[in-house]
DOGUDO-885121 format. One record per residue (C-alpha): x negated, y negated, z; residue in three letters. Coordinates in steps of 0.5 Angstrom, whole numbers, plus 2048, in hexadecimal, padded with zeros to 3 digits. Layout:
<atoms>
XYZALA...
</atoms>
This chain:
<atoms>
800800800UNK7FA7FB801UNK7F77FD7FCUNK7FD7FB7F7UNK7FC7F67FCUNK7F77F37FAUNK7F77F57F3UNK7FD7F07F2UNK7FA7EA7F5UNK7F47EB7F1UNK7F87EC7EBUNK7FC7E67EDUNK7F57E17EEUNK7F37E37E7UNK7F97E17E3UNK7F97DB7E7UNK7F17D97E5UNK7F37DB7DDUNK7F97D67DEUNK7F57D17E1UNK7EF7D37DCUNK7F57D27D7UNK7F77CB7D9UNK7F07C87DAUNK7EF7CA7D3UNK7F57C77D0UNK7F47C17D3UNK7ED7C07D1UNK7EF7C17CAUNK7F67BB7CAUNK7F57B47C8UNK7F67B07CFUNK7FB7AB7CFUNK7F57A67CDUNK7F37AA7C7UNK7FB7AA7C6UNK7FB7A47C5UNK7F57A17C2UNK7F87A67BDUNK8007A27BCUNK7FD79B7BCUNK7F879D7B6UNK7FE7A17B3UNK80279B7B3UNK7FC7957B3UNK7FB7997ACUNK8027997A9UNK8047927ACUNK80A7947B0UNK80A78E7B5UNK80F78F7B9UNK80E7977BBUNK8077947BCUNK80878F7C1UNK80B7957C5UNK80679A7C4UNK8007947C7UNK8057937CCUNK80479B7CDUNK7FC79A7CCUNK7FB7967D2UNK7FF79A7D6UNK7FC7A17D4UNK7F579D7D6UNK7F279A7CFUNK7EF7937D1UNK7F078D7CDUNK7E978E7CBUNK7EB7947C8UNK7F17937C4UNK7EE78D7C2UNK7E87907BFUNK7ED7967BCUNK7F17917B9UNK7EA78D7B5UNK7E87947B2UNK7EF7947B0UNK7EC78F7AAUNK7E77947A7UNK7ED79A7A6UNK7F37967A4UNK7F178F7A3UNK7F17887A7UNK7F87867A7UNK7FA78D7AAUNK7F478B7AFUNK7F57847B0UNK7FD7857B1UNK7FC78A7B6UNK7F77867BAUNK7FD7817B9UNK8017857BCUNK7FD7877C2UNK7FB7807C4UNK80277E7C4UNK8047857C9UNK7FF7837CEUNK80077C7CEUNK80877E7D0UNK8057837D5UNK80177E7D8UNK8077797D9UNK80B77E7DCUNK8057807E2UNK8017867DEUNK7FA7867DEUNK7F778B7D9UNK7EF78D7DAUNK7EB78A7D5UNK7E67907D5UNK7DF7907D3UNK7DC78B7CDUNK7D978D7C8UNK7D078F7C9UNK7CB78A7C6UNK7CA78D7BFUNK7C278E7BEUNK7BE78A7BAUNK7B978E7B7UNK7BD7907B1UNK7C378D7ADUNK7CA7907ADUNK7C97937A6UNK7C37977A9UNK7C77997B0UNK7CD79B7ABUNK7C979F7A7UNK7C77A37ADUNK7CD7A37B0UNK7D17A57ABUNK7CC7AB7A9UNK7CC7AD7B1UNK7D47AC7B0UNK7D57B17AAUNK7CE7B67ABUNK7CB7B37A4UNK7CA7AE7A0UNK7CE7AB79CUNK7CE7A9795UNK7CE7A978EUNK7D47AA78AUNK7DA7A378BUNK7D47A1790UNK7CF7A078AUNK7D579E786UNK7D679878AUNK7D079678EUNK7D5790792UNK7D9796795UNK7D579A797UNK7D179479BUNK7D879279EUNK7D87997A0UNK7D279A7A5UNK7D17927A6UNK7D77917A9UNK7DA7967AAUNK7D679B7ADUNK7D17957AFUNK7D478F7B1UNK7DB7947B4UNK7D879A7B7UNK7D17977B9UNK7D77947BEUNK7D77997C5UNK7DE7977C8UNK7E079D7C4UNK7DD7A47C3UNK7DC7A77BBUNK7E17AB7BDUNK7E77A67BFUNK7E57A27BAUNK7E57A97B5UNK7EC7AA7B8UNK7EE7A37B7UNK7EC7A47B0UNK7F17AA7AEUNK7F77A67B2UNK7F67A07AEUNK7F57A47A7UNK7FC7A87A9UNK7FF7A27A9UNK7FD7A17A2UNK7FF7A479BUNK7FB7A7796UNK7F67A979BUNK7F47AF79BUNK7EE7B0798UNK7EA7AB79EUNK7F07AE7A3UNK7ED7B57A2UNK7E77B37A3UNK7E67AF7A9UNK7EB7B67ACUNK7E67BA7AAUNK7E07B67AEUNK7E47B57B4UNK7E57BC7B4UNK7DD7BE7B2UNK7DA7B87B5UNK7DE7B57BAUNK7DF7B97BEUNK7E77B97BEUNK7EB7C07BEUNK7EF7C47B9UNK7F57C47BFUNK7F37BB7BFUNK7F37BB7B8UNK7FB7BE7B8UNK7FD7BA7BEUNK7FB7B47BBUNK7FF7B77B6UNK8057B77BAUNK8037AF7BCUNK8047AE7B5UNK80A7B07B4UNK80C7AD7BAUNK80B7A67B7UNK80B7A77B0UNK8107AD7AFUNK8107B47ACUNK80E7B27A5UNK8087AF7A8UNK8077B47ACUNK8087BA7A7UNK8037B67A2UNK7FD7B67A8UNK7FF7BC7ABUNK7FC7C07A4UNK7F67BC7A4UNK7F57BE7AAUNK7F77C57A9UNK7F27C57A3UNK7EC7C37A8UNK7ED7C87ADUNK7ED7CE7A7UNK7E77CB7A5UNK
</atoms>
């Protein structure tokens, strides 16, 4: 009688740790609610939906993105959807925290942006970065056809916008695939950055189908069916 006892305890103690075990590692692999939400404003910042975007910055301070945050998300927004779907974005941030500090709030401003190094100039730091980001080199093809592109690229993008550390490589990798979303006709460049952030980054296949879900939430099921394919794709390979 003990020994069945004791059996059952034991029995009992392990399926409890594999649940654990299992829960922990779910957990590891869900976007957080600040994830989520770098997720929502991209999406929308990019599609130029303001007024859904005003909630989901309300929702991004909530979740504990600071003002400097979304405020760096909402510049890298230009260099994927343009500088009106950038400015009007940042337009309608200053307006939210305006409202939100005249009825009492105080957001957390957050850290500023690093001193950027003197030595090198954006297009040699962007060079490096975007060779590191995508593990090679790239050039050639439209990049030799037009040598204007492929400066604007790695100078300003990976330069003068990833040489700023108020957010990781891989948050800015996710916020690139948010703002791509919201765009049409952008599967090309959308699959690719699903790609890097899955071998590059460090994102998961269970977060890329949970950013997904964030996609479907804000930009509906047609969005969502479109991304999800993509990111299908990315994990087969």
């Amino acid at each position: 009688m003990m020994k069945n006892r004791i059996i059952s305890v034991l029995s009992a103690c392990i399926l409890f740790l594999g649940v654990t075990a299992m829960n922990a590692q779910a957990a590891e692999n869900a976007l957080s609610a600040k994830e989520q939400s770098l997720v929502s404003i991209s999406a929308l910042a990019g599609k130029g939906d303001l007024p859904n975007l005003e909630k989901a910055l309300e929702k991004g301070l909530e979740n504990g993105l600071t003002v400097n945050e979304i405020k760096e998300l909402l510049a890298q927004v230009y260099a994927y959807a343009g500088f009106p779907r950038s400015l009007n974005g940042l337009q309608t941030f200053s307006a939210l925290l305006d409202k939100r500090k005249a009825a009492g709030m105080n957001d957390v401003m957050g850290k500023e942006a690093s001193p950027m190094p003197t030595d090198k100039t954006s297009l040699e730091f962007g060079t490096e970065n975007q060779t590191n980001l995508f593990n090679r080199e790239v050039k050639g093809g439209l990049y030799d056809f037009s040598p204007l592109i492929d400066y604007c690229l790695k100078a300003h993008l990976f330069g003068d916008l990833f040489q700023r550390d108020v957010l990781t490589w891989k948050d800015r990798e996710l916020i690139t695939v948010g703002i791509l979303a919201g765009i049409d006709n952008v599967n090309p460049q959308l699959q690719g950055h699903l790609a890097t952030c899955y071998n590059n980054s460090g994102w998961t296949k269970e977060q890329l189908f949970q950013y997904v879900e964030v996609i479907r939430e804000n930009l509906g099921d047609a969005t969502a069916k479109n991304v999800q394919g993509l990111v299908e794709k990315v994990v087969q390979k």
